[in-house]
C-alpha positions as CSV (number, residue, x, y, z in Angstrom):
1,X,-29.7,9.2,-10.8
2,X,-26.4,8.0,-12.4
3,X,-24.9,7.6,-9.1
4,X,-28.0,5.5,-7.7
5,X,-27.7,3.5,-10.7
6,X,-24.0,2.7,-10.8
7,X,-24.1,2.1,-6.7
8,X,-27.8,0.1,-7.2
9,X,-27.9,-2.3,-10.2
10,X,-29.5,-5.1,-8.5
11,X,-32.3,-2.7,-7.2
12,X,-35.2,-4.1,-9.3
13,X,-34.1,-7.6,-8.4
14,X,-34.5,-7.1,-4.6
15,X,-38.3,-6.5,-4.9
16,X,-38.5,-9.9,-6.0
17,X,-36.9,-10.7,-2.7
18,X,-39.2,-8.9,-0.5
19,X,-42.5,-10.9,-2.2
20,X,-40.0,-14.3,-1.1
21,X,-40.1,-12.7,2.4
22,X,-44.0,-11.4,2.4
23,X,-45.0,-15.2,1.7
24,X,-42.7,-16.9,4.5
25,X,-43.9,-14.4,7.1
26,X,-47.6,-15.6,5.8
27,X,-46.8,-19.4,6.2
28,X,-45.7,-18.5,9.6
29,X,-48.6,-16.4,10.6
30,X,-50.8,-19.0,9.1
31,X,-48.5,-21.8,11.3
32,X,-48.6,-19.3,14.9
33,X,-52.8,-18.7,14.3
34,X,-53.2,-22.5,14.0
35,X,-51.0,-23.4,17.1
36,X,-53.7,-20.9,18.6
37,X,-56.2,-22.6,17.6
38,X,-54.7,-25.9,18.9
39,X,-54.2,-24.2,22.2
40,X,-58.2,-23.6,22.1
41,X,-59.7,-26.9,21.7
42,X,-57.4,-28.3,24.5
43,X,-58.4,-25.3,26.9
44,X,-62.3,-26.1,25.8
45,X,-61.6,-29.7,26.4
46,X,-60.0,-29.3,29.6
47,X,-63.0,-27.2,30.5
48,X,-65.7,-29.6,29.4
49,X,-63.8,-32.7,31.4
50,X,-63.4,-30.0,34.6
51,X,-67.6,-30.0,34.5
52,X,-68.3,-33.5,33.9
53,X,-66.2,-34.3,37.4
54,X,-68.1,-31.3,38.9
55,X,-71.2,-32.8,38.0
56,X,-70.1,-36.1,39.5
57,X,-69.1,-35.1,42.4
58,X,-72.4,-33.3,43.5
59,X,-74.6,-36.4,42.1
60,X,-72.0,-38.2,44.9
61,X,-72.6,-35.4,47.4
62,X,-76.1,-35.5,47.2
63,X,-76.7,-39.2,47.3
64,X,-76.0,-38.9,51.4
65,X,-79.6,-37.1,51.3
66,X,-83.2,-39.4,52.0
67,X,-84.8,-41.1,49.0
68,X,-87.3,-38.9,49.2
69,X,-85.0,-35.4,48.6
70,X,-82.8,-37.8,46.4
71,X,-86.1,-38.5,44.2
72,X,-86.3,-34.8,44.0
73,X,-83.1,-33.8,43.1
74,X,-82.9,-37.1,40.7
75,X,-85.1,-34.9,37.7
76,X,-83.0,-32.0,38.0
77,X,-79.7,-34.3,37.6
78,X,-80.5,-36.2,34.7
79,X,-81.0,-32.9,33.5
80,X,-77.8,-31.5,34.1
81,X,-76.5,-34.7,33.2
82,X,-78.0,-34.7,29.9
83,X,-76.5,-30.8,29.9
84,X,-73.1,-32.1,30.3
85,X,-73.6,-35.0,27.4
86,X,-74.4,-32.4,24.8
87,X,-71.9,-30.1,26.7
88,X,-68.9,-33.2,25.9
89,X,-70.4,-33.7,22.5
90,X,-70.3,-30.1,21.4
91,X,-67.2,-30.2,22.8
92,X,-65.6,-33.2,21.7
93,X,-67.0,-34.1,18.9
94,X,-69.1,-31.4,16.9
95,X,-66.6,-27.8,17.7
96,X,-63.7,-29.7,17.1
97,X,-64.9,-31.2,13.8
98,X,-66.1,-27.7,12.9
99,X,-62.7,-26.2,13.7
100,X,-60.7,-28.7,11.7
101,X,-62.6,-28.1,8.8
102,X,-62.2,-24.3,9.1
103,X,-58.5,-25.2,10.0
104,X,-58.2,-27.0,6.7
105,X,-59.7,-24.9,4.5
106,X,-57.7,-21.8,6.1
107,X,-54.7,-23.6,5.2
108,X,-56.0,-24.3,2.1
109,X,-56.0,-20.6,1.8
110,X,-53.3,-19.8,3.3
111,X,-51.2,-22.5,0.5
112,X,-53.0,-20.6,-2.4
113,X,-52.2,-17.3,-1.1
114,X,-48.6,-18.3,-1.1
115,X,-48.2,-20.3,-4.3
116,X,-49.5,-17.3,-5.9
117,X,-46.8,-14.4,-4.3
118,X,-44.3,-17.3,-5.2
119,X,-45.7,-17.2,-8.5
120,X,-45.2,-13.5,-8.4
121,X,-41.8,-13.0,-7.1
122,X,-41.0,-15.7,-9.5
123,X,-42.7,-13.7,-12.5
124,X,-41.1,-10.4,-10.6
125,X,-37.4,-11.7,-10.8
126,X,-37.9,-13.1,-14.3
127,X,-38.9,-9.5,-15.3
128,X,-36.4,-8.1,-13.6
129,X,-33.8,-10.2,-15.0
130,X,-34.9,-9.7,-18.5
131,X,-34.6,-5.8,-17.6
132,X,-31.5,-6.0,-16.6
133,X,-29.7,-8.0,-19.9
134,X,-31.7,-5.6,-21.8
135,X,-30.0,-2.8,-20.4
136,X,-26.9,-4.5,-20.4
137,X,-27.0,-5.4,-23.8
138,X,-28.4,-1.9,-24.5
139,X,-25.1,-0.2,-22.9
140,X,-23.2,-2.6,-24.7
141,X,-24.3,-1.7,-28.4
142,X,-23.9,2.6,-26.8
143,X,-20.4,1.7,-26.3
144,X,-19.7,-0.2,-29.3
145,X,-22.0,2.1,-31.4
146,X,-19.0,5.0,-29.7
147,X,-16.0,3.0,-31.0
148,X,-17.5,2.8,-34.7
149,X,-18.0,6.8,-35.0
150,X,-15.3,8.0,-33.0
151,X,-13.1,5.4,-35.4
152,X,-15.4,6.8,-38.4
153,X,-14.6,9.8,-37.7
154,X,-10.9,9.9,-37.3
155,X,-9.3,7.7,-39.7
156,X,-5.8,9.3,-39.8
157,X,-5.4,9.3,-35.7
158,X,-6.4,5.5,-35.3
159,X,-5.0,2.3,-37.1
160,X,-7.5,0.5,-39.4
161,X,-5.9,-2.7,-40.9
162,X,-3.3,-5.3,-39.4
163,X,-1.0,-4.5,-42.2
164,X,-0.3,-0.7,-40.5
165,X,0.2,-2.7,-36.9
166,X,3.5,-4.7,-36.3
167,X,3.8,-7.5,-33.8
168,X,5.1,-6.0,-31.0
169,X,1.7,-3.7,-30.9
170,X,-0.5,-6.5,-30.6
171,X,1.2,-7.9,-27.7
172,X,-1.6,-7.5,-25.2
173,X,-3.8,-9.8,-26.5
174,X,-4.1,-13.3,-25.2
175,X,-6.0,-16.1,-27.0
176,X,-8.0,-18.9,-26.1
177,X,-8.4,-21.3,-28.8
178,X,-10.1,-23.7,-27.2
179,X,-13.6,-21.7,-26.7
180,X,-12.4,-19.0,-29.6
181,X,-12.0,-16.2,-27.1
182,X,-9.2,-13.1,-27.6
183,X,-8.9,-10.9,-24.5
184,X,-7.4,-7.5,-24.6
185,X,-5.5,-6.6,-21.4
186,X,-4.9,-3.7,-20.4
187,X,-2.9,-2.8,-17.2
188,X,-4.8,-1.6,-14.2
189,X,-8.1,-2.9,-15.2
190,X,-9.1,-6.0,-13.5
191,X,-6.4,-7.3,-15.7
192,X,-4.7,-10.0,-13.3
193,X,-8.1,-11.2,-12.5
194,X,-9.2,-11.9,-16.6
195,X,-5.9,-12.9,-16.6
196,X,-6.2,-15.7,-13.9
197,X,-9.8,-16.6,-15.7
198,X,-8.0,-16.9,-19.5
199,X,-5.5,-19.1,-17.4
200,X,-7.9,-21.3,-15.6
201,X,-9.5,-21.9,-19.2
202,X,-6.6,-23.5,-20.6
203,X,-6.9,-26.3,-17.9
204,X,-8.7,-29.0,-17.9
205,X,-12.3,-29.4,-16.5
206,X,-13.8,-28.7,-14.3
207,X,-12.1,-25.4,-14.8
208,X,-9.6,-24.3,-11.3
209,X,-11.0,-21.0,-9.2
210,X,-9.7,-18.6,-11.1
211,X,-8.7,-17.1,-7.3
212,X,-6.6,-20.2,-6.5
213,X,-4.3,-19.2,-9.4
214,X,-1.0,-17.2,-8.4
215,X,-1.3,-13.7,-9.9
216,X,2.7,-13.8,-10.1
217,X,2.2,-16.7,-12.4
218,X,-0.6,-15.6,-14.9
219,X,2.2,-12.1,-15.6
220,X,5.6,-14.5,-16.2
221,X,6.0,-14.2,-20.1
222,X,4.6,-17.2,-22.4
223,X,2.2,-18.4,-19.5
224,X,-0.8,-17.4,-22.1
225,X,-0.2,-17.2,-25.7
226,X,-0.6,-13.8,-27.1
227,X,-2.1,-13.6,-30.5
228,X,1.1,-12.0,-32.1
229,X,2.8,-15.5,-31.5
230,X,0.7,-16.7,-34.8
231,X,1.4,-16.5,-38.1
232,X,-0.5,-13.1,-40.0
233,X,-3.1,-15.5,-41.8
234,X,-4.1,-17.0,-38.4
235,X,-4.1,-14.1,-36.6
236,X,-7.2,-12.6,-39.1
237,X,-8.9,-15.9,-39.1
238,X,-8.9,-15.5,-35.4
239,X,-9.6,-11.8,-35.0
240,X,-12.2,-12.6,-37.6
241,X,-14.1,-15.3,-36.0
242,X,-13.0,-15.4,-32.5
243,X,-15.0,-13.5,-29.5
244,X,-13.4,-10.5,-28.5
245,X,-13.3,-8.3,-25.9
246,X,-11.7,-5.4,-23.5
247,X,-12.4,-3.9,-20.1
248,X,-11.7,0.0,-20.0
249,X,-11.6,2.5,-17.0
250,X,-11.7,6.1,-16.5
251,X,-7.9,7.3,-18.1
252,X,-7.0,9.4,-15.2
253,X,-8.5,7.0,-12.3
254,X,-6.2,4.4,-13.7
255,X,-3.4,6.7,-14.0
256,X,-3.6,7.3,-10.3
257,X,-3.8,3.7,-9.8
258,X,-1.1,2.9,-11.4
259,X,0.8,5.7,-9.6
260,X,0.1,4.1,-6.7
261,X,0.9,0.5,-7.4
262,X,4.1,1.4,-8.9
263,X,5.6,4.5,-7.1
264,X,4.1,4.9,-3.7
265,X,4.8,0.6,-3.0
266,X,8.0,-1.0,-2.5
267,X,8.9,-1.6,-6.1
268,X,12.4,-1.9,-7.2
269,X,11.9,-2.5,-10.7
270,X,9.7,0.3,-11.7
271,X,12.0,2.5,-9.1
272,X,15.4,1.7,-10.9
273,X,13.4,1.9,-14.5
274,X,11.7,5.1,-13.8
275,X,12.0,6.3,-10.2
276,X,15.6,7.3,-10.6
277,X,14.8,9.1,-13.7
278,X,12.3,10.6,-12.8
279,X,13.9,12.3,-9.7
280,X,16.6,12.9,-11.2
281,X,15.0,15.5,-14.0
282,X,11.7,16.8,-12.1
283,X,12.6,16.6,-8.3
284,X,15.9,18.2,-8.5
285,X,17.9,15.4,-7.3
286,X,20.7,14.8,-9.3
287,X,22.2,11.7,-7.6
288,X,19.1,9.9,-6.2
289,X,19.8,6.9,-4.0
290,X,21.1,3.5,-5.4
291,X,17.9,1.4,-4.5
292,X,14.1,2.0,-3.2
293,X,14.6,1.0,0.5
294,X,17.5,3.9,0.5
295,X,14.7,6.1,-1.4
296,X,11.9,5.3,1.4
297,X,14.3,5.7,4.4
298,X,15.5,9.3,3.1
299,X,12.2,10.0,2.2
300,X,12.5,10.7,-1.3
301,X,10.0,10.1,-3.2
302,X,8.5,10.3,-6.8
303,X,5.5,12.7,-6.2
304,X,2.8,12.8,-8.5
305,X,3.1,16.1,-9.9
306,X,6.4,14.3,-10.8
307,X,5.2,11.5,-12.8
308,X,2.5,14.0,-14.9
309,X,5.6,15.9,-15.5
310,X,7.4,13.0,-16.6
311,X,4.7,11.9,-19.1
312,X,4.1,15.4,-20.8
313,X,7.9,15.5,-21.4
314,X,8.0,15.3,-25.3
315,X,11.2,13.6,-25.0
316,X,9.8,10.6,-23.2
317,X,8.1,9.2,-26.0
318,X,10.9,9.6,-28.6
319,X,13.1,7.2,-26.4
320,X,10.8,4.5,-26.0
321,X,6.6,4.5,-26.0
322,X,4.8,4.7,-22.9
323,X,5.3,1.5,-20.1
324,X,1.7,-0.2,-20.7
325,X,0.7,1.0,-17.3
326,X,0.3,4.5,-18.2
327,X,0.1,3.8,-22.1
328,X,-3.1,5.0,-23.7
329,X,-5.6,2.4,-23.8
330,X,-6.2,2.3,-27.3
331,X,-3.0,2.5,-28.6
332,X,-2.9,-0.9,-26.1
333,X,-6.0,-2.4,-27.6
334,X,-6.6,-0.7,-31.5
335,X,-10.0,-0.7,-31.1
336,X,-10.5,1.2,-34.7
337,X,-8.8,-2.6,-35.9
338,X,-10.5,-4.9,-33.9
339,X,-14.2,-5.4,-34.0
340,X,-14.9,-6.0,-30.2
341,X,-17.6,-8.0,-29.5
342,X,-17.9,-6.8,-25.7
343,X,-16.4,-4.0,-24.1
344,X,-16.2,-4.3,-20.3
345,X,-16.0,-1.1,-17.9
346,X,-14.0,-1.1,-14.4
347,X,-17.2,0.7,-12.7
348,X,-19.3,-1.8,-13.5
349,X,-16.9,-4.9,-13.8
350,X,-19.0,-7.4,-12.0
351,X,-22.4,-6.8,-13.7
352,X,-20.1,-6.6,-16.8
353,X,-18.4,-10.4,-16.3
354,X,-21.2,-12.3,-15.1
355,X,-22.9,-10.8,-18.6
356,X,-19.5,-11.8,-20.5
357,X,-19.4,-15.2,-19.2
358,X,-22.9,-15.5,-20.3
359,X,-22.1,-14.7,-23.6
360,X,-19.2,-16.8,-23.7
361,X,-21.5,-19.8,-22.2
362,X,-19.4,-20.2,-19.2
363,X,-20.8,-19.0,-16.6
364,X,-21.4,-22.8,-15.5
365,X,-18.1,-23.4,-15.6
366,X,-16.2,-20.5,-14.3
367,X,-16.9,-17.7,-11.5
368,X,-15.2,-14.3,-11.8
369,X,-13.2,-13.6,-8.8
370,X,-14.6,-10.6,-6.5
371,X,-12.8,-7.2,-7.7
372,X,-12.9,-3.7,-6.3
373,X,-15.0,-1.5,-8.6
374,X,-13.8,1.7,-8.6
375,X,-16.5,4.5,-7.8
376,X,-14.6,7.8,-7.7
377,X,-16.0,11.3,-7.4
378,X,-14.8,14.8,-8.2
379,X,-13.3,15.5,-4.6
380,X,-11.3,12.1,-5.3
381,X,-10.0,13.5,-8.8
382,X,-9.5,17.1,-7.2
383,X,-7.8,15.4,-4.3
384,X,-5.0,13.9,-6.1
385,X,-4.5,16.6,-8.6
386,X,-4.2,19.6,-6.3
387,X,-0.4,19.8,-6.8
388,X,-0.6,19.5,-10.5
389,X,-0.8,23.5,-12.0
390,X,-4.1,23.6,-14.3
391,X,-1.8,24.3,-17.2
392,X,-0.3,20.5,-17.1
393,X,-4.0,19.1,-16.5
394,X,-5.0,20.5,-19.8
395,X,-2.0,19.3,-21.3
396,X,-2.4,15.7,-19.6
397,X,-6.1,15.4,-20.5
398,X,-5.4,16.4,-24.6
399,X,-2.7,13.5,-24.4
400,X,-5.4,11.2,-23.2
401,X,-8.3,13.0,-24.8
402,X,-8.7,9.5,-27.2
403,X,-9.2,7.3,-24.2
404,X,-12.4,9.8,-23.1
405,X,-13.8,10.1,-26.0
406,X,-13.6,6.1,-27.3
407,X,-14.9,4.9,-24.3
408,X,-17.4,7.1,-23.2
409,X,-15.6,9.2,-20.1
410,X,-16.9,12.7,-19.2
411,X,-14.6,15.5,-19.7
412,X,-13.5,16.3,-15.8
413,X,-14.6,19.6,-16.0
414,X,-13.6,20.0,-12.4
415,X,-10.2,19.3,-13.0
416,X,-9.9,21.3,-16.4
417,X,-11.8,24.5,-16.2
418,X,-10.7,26.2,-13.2
């Protein structure tokens, strides 16, 4: 049902849809039966003109006869003559009148019948719209209502007031003073996209496509202004007043996504950051090549089983905290600080913005761009941990075990229990 759900959330607004499509097809059946009828009268009329002639041309025929047989035959053709006057005024006049008015009050019908399943698929996608904010909004105050108790419940794990936080931690969220907005990025969730949308904010109306917008230019430093660029009064008049908000993802999707975008591609920077070292100290290579085209061409590559191993290393912490890319989410976001007011999922990321922008009352003015929505299953999870022993999945999952919990991620038993 979950599944159904997550793959189908515009399923109760398509049966408003169908009622769209039963009332065309009965304008168009009422449109065919009425070129029918058409057809009819000129078929009749054509007849009734065929008998008239017929009738003519005998009365011609038979004036060749004597007076006497012609005086005869005269009774029995002012008979048939008469026959064929009611015959063309049936036909002409009295059937066609009849079948107009039926005509018109079918269609009469026929535009009642319709207003009213317009009516109804109107009333059925009103309905269904309403349904669908109020499970919105329902999901939202779940995920929100998580936050508050797992924060509630853990007050020496999680930071509470902006005095315990310094600068540098609050570097990931971007500011919009303009509508009173403060996003929360975090890397590998839709981030360059909300990115390109905070950017397209800034400029003047009407507001660019957020998809024209370089994503190489909304990641250059000082492009937006982050909220630890304020002085400590303004940032908790803003935290306090401003609308706030994060996206979240499953913590080991996005950890395989940013595997992948940082590891598996071409990337010299993250190679001569963290390739190198990684190689060197969990691959057994003690002089790994000098660049990431040398890497690729010899085929040496950081593996996935390395980079695990490289983040349960206790040592890699005490040099430096995580890159942001594989950093817990809400050591990124401190959600047991800051009150969000919507917290956005990456399974559900366009029903999510098209809600936000709502909210925000933008979505006049601004379109999110189309994003990939991550729907993984267990064979995907099992998949890309199969190298990784059981021992380090346990030992992965406890040192993301906050991110679960917080934002409402299942335990992957599948992964975890054996």
């Amino acid at each position: 049902q979950r599944w159904r759900q997550q793959f189908h959330p515009e399923a109760e607004e398509q049966r408003g849809g169908l009622f769209f499509l039963f009332t065309l097809l009965g304008l168009v059946c009422t449109a065919l039966m009425d070129e029918n009828i058409l057809k009819y009268l000129k078929l009749n009329l054509q007849k009734a003109e065929q008998d008239l002639d017929t009738l003519k041309a005998r009365r011609d025929t038979a004036s060749e006869f004597s007076n006497g047989f012609m005086s005869l035959l005269d009774p029995t053709m002012v008979f048939m003559r008469k026959a064929a006057e009611v015959n063309q005024t049936l036909t002409v006049h009295f059937i066609p009148t009849a079948i107009s008015e039926y005509r018109g009050f079918k269609q009469l019908l026929g535009y009642v019948v319709s207003m009213f399943l317009i009516a109804l698929s109107f009333y059925q996608w009103d309905m269904s719209q309403r349904k669908r904010e109020e499970r919105i909004h329902e999901t939202q105050e779940q995920r929100k209502q998580l936050l508050r108790e797992t924060c509630a419940g853990d007050k020496e794990t999680f930071k509470h007031r902006l005095e315990d936080v310094r600068d540098k931690e609050l570097a990931n969220l971007i500011v919009d003073d303009k509508h009173g907005i403060i996003y929360c990025y975090i890397p590998k969730v839709a981030c360059t996209n909300w990115k390109r949308v905070m950017f397209s904010l800034t400029q003047d109306e009407p507001y660019p496509d957020p998809v024209s917008i370089s994503p190489d230019l909304v990641h250059l430093p000082n492009t937006l202004p982050l909220l630890n660029s304020f002085p400590r009064p303004e940032m908790k008049a803003k935290l306090k007043h401003y609308t706030k908000f994060l996206y979240v993802r499953d913590p080991f999707v996005r950890l395989i996504s940013a595997y992948r975008n940082k590891f598996q591609q071409h990337n010299e920077y993250f190679y001569q950051q963290y390739g190198r070292h990684i190689l060197r100290l969990y691959a057994n290579q003690p002089d790994p090549p000098q660049s990431v085209d040398e890497a690729n061409a010899s085929g040496m590559r950081v593996s996935f089983q390395n980079f695990i191993q490289y983040l349960l290393d206790p040592l890699t912490e005490r040099k430096e905290p995580f890159e942001p890319h594989w950093r817990q989410m809400h050591r990124l976001c401190l959600p047991c600080l800051i009150k969000y007011d919507f917290v956005g999922h990456q399974e559900t990321l366009q029903q999510d913005a098209s809600q936000l922008l709502k909210i925000l009352m933008l979505q006049d003015d601004i379109q999110f761009p189309p994003s990939y929505e991550n729907m993984t299953t267990p064979a995907f999870l099992l998949d890309w941990f199969s190298a990784v022993p059981l021992e380090d999945r346990r030992k992965l999952y406890k040192l993301y075990e906050e991110d679960f919990r917080m934002f409402g991620y299942k335990r992957p038993r599948e992964l975890l229990d054996g």
